[in-house]
N, C-alpha and C positions, 0 to 999 in steps of 0.2 A: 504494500500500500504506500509507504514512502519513498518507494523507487520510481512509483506509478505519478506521485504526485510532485516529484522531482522533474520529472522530465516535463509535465506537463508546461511546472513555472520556466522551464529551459526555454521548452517552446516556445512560449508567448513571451519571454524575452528576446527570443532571436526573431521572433515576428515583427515586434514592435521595434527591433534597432530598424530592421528592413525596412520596415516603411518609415523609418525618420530620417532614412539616407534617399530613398527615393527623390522626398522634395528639396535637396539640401542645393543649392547653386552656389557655382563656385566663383568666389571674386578676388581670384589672385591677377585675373587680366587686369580686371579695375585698379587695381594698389597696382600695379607696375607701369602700369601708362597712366598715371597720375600722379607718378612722384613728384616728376618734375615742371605739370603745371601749375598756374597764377595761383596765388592762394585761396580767393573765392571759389576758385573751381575745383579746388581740393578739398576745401569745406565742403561741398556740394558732395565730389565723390565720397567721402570720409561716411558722410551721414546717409546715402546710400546704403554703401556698404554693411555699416552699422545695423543699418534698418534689416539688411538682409542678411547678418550671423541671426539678429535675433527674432528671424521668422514673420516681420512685420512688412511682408512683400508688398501690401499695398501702397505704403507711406515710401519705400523702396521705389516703385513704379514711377511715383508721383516726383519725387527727386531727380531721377533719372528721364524723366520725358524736358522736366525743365534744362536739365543740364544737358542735353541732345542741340538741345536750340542754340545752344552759345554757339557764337560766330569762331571762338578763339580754339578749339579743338581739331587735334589733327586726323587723319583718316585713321590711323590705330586705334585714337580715343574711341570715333564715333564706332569702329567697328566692336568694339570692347564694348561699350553702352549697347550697342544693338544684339550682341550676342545675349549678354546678361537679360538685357529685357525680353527676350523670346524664351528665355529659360522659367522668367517669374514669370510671363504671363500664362504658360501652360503649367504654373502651380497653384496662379490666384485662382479659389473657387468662389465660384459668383452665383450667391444663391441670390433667390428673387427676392426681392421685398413684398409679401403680400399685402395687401390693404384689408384694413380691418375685415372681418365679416359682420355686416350687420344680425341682426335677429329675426330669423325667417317663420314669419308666421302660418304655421301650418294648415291649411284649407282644408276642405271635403275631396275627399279620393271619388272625381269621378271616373267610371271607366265606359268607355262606350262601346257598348256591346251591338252588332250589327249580324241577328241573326235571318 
């Protein structure tokens, strides 16, 4: 019984690292084509990045679409930026907003019989 319940916790530990590396994207392109940009735009990447160790891809996204726009980046940067963004956006999961349900007030069940 403790061998049985041993393997089970194994299991669902090595399940659960699996799917924590599936979504992980990797920003070591970002930190090396950014060393040596202006410092606003290092701020910019910095907090990307940041955003994206700590799993908060949307605020990531949002960083990153503005830091695409600067005139001042060279073709590695924006290719770096564009890789990284097609990595989060096939991790951002985008549920819908539903709108409240009102309260459905329930009629007479007609059924129309046509014999």
């Amino acid at each position: 019984m403790k061998t049985c319940r041993t393997l089970v916790l194994l299991g669902a530990l090595l399940l659960a690292a699996g799917c924590a590396n599936h979504h992980r994207v990797d920003t070591s392109m970002l930190e090396i084509n950014f060393q040596a940009a202006d410092v606003p735009i290092q701020d910019s990447a910095r907090k990307a990045v940041a955003a994206i160790k700590s799993a908060d891809h949307e605020t990531a996204l949002a960083e990153l679409k503005s830091l695409v726009r600067s005139l001042k980046l060279t073709p590695e940067q924006r290719g770096a930026i564009r890789e990284v963004m097609a990595k989060l956006e096939r991790n951002v999961v985008r549920t819908p907003v539903l709108p409240e349900t009102p309260s459905v007030r329930q009629g007479p069940l007609v059924v129309n019989a046509t014999h």
